[in-house]
NUKOL-669320 format. One record per residue (C-alpha): residue in one letter; x negated, y negated, z. Coordinates in nm, 2 decimals. Layout:
<atoms>
- a,X,Y,Z
...
</atoms>
This chain:
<atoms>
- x,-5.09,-11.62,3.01
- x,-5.15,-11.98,2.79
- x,-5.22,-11.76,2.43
- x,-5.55,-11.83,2.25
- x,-5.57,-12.04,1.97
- x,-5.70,-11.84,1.61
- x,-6.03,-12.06,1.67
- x,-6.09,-11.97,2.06
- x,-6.03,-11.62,2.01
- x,-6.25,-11.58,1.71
- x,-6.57,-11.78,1.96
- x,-6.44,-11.44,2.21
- x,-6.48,-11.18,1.97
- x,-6.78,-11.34,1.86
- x,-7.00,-11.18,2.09
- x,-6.91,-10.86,2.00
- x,-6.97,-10.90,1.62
- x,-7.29,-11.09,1.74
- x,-7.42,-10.77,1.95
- x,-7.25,-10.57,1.65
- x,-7.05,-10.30,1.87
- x,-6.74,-10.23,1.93
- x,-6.57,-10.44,2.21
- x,-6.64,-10.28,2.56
- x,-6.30,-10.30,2.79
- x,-6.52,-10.31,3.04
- x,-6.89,-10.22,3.13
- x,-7.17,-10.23,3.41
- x,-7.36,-10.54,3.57
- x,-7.64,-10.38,3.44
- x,-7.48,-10.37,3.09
- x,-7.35,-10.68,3.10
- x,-7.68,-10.84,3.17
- x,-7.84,-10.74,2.85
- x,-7.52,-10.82,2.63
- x,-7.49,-11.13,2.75
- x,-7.90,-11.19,2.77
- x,-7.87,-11.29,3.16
- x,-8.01,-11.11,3.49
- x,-7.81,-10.90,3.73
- x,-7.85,-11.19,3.98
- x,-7.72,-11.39,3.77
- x,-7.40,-11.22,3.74
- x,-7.36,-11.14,4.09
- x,-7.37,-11.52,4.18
- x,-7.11,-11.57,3.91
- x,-6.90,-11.37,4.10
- x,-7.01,-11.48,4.44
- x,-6.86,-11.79,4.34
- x,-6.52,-11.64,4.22
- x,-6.57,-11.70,3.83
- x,-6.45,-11.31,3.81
- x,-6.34,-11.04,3.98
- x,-6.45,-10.71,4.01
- x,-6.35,-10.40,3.86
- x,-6.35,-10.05,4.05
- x,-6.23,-9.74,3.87
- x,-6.07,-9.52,4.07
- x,-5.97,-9.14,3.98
- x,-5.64,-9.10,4.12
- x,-5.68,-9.18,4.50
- x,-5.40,-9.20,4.69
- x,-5.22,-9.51,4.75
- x,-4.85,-9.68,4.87
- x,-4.78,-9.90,4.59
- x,-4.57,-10.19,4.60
- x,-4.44,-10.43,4.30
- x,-4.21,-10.72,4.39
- x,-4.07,-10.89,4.09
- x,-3.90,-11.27,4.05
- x,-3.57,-11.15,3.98
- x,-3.40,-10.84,4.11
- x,-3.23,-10.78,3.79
- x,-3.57,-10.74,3.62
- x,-3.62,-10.41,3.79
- x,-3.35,-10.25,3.67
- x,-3.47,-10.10,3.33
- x,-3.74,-9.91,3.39
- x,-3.81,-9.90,3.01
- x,-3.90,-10.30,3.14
- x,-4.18,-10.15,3.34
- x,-4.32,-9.91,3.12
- x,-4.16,-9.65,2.92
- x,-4.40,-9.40,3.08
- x,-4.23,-9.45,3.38
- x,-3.95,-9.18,3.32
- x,-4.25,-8.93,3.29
- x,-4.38,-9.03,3.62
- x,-4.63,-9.29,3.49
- x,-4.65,-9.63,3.55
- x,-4.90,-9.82,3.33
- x,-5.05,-10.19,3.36
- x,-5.29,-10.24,3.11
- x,-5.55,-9.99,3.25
- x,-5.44,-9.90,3.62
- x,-5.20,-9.65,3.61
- x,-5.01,-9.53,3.95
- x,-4.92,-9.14,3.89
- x,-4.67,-9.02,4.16
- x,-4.46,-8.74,4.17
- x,-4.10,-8.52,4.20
- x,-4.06,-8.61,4.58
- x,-3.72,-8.73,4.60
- x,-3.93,-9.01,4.83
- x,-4.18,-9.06,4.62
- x,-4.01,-9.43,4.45
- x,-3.83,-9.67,4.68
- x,-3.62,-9.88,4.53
- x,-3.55,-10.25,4.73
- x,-3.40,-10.61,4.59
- x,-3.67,-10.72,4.44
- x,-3.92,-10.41,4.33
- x,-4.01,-10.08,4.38
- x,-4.23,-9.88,4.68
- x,-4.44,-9.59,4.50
- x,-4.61,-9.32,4.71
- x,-4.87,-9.22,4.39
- x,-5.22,-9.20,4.32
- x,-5.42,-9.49,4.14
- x,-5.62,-9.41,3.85
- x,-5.81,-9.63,3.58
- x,-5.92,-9.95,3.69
- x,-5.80,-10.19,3.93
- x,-5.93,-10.54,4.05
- x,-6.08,-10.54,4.41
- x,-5.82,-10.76,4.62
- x,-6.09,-10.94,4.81
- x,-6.43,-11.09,4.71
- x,-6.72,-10.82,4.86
- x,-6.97,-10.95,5.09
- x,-7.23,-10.76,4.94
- x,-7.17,-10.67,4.62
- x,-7.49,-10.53,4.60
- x,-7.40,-10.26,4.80
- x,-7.11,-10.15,4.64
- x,-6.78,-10.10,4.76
- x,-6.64,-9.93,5.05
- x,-6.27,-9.79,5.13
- x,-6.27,-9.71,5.47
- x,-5.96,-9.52,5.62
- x,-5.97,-9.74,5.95
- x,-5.95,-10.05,5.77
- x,-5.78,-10.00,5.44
- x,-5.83,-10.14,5.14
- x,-5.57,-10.31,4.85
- x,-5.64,-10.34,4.48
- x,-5.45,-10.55,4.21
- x,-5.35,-10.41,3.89
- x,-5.61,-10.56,3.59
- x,-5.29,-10.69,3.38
- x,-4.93,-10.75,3.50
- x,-4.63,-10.90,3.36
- x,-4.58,-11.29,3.35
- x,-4.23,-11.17,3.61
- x,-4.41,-10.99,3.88
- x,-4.45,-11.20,4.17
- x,-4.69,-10.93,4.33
- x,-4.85,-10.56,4.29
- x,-5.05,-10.43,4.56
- x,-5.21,-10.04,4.56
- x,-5.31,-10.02,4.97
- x,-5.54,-9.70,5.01
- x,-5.36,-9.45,5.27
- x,-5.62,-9.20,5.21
- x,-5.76,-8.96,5.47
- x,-6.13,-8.99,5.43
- x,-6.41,-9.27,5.35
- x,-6.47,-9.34,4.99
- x,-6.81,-9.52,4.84
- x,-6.81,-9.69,4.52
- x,-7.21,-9.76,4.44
- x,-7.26,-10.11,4.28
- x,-7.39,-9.90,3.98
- x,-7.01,-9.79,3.94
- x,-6.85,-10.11,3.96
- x,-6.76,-10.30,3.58
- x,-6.66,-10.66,3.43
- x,-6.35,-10.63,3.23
- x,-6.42,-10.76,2.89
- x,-6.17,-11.06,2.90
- x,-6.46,-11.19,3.18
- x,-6.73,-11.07,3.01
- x,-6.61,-11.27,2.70
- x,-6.55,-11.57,2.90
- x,-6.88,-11.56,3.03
- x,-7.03,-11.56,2.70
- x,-6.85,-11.86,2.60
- x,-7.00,-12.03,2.93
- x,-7.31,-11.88,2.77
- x,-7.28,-11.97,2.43
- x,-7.14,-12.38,2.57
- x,-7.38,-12.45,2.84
- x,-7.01,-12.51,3.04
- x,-7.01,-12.45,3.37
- x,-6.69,-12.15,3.45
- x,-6.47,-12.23,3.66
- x,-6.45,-12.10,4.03
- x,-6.46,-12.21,4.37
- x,-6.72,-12.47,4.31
- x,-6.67,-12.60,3.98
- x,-6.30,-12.62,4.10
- x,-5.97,-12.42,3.90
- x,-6.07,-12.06,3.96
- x,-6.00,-11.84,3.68
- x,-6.06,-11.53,3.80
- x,-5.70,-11.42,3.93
- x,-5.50,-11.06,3.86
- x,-5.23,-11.25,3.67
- x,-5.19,-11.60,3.51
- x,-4.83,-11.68,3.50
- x,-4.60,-11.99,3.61
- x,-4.64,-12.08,3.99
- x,-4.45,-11.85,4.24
- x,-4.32,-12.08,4.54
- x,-4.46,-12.06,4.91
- x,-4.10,-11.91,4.96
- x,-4.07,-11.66,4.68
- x,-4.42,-11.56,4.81
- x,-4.33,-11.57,5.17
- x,-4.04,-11.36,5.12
- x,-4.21,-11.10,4.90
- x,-4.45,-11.00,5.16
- x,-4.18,-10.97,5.48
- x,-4.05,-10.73,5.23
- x,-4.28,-10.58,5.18
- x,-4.42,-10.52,5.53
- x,-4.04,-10.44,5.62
- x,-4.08,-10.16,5.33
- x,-4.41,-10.06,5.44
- x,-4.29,-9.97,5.75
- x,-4.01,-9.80,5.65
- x,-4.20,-9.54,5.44
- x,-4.39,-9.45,5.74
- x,-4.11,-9.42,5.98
- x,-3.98,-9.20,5.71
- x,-4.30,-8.98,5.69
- x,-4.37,-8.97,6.08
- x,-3.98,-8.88,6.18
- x,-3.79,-8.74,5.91
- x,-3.50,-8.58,6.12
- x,-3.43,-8.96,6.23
- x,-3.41,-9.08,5.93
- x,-3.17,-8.82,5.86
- x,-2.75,-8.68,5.81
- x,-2.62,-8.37,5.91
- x,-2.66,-8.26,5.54
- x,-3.06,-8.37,5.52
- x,-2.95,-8.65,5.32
- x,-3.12,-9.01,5.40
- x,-2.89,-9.24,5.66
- x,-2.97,-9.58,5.64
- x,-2.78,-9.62,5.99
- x,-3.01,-9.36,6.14
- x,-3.33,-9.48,5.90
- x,-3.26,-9.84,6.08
- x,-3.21,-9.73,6.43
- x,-3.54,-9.52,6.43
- x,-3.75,-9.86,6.30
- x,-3.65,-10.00,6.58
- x,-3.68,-9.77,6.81
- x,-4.05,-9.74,6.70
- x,-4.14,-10.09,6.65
- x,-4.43,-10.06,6.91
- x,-4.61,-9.79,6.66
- x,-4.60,-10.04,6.34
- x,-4.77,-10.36,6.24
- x,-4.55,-10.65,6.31
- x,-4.26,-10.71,6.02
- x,-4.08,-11.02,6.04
- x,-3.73,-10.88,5.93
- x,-3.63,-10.74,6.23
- x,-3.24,-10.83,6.24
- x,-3.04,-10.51,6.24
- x,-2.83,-10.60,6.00
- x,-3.06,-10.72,5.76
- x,-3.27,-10.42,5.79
- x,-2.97,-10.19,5.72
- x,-2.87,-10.40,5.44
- x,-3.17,-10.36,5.25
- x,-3.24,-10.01,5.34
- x,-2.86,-9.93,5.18
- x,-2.98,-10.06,4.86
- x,-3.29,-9.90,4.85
- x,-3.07,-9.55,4.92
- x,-2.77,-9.62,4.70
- x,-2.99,-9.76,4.44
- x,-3.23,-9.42,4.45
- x,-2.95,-9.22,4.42
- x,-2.77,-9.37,4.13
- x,-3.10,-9.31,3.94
- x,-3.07,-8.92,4.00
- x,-2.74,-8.89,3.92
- x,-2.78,-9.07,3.56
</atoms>
């Protein structure tokens, strides 16, 4: 992210010195509207026009979790991540994934890691709501993906999916503007300038500002991802096939029982045996060096 000059971020904290409380990380529409001397309408259609994005907080519901960074040797250290993430943490700003002991629980692939955790704090919404009005819905038939609030400028992606077993309502009451928007919004405010956002052009309202990610880093990412995604739940639905003689995970027999269920998943587009094999070895070999230091 382009850091603020002494002058700009002086104008941001300004509102807060100007309302004379403490900056808010984040607060309601509602709340919003009488900081920033504006109606809840107003707001909405600010966001409506993708000038922000929305923040849900969520109280550890559980989610597959997938970070893909730009490098595979930044994933190496977890210290890099987080320091937390020894204690079975991982923090971004204020979404946090909590997973646990499960010897499954962290995936390790070229790029990133797969986490089987629970999300807490607050997360971005990953698509702009219809009806913002009426709040936010995860449904278990249709999923839903959040984006962490923060991430590092070396992440190509982060993606929480909901894998959740029942239906979960988040009333438009519940749902917050972080304070870096709120604090943009007064300067729009305080200017008269229009913010940017898919009509005034160069949306600002993204996860993550960082240098531009090619179509083919991108396009990459996501088949491995999907391949990943997969993989977890062949591993959850047969275990035994995934499996040695000694219980220990095969990556021969975690490949052949992909493929042998490739009617039951969404379709991934690495689907070369090989491939598959190659990157499921790193994900094992690479889990269990971590264990044995």
């Amino acid at each position: 992210m382009q850091s603020l000059t002494d002058t700009e971020s002086n104008f941001l904290r300004s509102l807060w010195i100007e309302k004379k409380i403490p900056p808010l990380e984040y607060c309601s529409f509602e709340r919003a509207g009488r900081l920033l001397g504006c109606e809840v309408d107003d707001l909405i259609h600010l966001y409506e026009i993708g000038a922000f994005n929305v923040g849900l907080k969520l109280d550890g519901i559980d989610v597959e979790f997938t970070v893909d960074f730009d490098k595979a040797d930044k994933k190496n250290d977890s210290d890099l991540l987080h320091p937390a993430l020894t204690n079975r943490n991982l923090e971004m700003e204020s979404s946090t994934i909590l997973y646990g002991f499960n010897e499954n629980a962290i995936v390790h692939f070229e790029n990133g890691y797969h986490i089987d955790g629970f999300a807490c704090g607050v997360w971005y919404a990953d698509y702009v709501l219809p009806e913002v009005k009426d709040g936010f819905f995860i449904e278990t038939e249709y999923g839903a993906t959040f984006k962490p609030v923060k991430m590092r400028d070396d992440i190509v992606s982060a993606t929480a999916r909901y894998k959740g077993k029942v239906d979960i309502e988040i009333p438009f009451e519940e749902l917050v503007i972080m304070r870096r928007d709120l604090e943009l919004i007064w300067k729009s405010v305080k200017t008269g300038r229009p913010l940017p956002g898919i009509l005034t052009g160069n949306m600002s309202s993204k996860t993550k500002i960082s240098k531009p990610i090619s179509n083919t880093a991108e396009h990459h990412a996501r088949n491995r991802e999907g391949l990943l995604n997969s993989a977890i739940y062949i591993l959850s639905r047969y275990p035994e096939e995934c499996r040695g003689s000694r219980k220990e995970i095969s990556p021969e027999k975690w490949t052949s029982s992909i493929l042998n269920h490739l009617s039951e998943l969404p379709p991934i587009f690495i689907t070369n045996e090989q491939e598959i094999l190659r990157k499921l070895r790193l994900a094992v070999n690479h889990a269990g060096s971590k264990r044995k230091g």
